[in-house]
C-alpha positions in Angstrom: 0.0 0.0 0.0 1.5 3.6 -0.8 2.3 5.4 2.0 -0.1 8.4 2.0 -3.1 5.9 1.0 -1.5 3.4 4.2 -1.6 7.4 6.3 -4.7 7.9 5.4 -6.2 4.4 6.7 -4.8 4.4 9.8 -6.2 7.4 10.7 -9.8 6.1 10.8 -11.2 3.7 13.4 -9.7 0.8 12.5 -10.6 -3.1 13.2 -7.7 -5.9 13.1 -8.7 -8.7 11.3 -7.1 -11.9 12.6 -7.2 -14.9 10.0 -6.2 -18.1 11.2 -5.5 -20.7 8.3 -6.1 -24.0 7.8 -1.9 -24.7 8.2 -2.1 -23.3 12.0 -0.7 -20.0 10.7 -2.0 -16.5 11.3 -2.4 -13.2 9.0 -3.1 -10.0 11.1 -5.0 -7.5 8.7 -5.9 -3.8 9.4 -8.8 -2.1 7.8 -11.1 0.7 8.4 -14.3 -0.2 10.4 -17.8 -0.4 8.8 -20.6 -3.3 8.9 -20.0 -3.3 4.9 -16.1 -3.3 5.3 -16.6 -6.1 7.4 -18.7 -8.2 5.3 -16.3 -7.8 2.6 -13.6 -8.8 4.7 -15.2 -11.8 5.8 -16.2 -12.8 2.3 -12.7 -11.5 0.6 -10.7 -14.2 3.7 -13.2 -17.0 3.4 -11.3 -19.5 1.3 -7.9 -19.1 3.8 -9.7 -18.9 6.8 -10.8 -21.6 9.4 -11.2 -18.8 11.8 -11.5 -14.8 11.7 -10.9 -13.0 15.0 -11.8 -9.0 14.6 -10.9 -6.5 17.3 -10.8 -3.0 18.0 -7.2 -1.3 18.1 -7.7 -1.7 21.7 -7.8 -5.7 21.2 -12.2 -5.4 22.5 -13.6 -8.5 20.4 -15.7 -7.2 17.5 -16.6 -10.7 16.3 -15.2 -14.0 15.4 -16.1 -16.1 12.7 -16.0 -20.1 12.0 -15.1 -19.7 7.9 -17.6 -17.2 6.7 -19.6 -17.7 9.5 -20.0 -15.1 12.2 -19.8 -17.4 15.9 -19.7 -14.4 18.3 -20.4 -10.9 18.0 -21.0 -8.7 21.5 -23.1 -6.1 19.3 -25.8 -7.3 18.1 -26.9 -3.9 16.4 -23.8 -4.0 14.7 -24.1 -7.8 13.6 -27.4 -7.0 11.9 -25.9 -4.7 10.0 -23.2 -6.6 9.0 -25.5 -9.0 7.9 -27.4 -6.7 5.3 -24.2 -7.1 3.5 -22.8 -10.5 4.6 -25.9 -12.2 3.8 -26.4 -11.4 -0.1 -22.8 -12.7 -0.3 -22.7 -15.9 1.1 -26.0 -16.1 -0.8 -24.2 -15.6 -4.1 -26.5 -12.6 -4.3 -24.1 -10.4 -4.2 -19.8 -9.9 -5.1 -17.9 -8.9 -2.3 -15.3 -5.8 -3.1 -12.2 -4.8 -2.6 -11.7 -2.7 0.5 -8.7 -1.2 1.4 -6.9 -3.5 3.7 -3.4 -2.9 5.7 -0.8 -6.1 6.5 0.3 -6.2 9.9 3.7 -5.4 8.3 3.5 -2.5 6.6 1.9 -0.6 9.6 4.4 -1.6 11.7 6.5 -0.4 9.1 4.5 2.8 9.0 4.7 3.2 13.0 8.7 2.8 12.7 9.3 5.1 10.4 6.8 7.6 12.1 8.6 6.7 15.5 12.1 7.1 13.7 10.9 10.5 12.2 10.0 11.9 15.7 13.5 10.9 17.6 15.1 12.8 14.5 13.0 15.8 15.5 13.9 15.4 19.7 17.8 15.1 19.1 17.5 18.1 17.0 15.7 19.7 20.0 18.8 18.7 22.2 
């Protein structure tokens, strides 16, 4: 992701997306947070995904998933909205799209180079 684009998402109120494979391993995904963005999310993972874990920044459980299945989700307003979207898709009603979506790597590349920047700016100071 280009770095004023990667800026620009991580700016919004975000959700992690945890996929857990079939091989054991695990993806950690960052993306803004919407019942739409969600469903595509869901949909977009499916096919790698035994499991889906999605937080807040502040690691609050947003919902997890079995596959494309939602298991668990604390707010039930928000899971009906999800569902508008989900729904159609796991019908075959509808496509899921491409949202803007963050790999655990490049933000922490992102907050590393926005760390670095700042300590340039305090030994300045000095």
């Amino acid at each position: 992701m280009e770095k004023d684009k990667l800026a620009e998402l991580l700016s919004k109120d975000l959700i992690m997306g945890y996929v857990y494979g079939y091989d054991g391993g695990r993806q950690v995904y960052y993306f803004e947070k919407s019942p739409s963005n969600i469903a595509n999310f869901i949909m977009l993972h499916k096919e790698n995904a035994d499991e889906m874990i999605l937080t807040d920044t502040l690691d609050r459980l947003v919902l997890n998933t079995f596959g494309e299945f939602i298991n668990r989700c604390p707010d039930q307003e928000l899971m009906q909205e999800i569902l508008k979207d989900l729904v159609p898709m796991q019908m075959g009603e509808k496509e899921p799209v491409s949202i803007p979506v963050a790999s655990e790597e490049e933000v922490q590349s992102h907050w590393d180079e926005e760390e670095r920047k700042e300590m340039e700016v305090e030994l300045r100071m000095q």
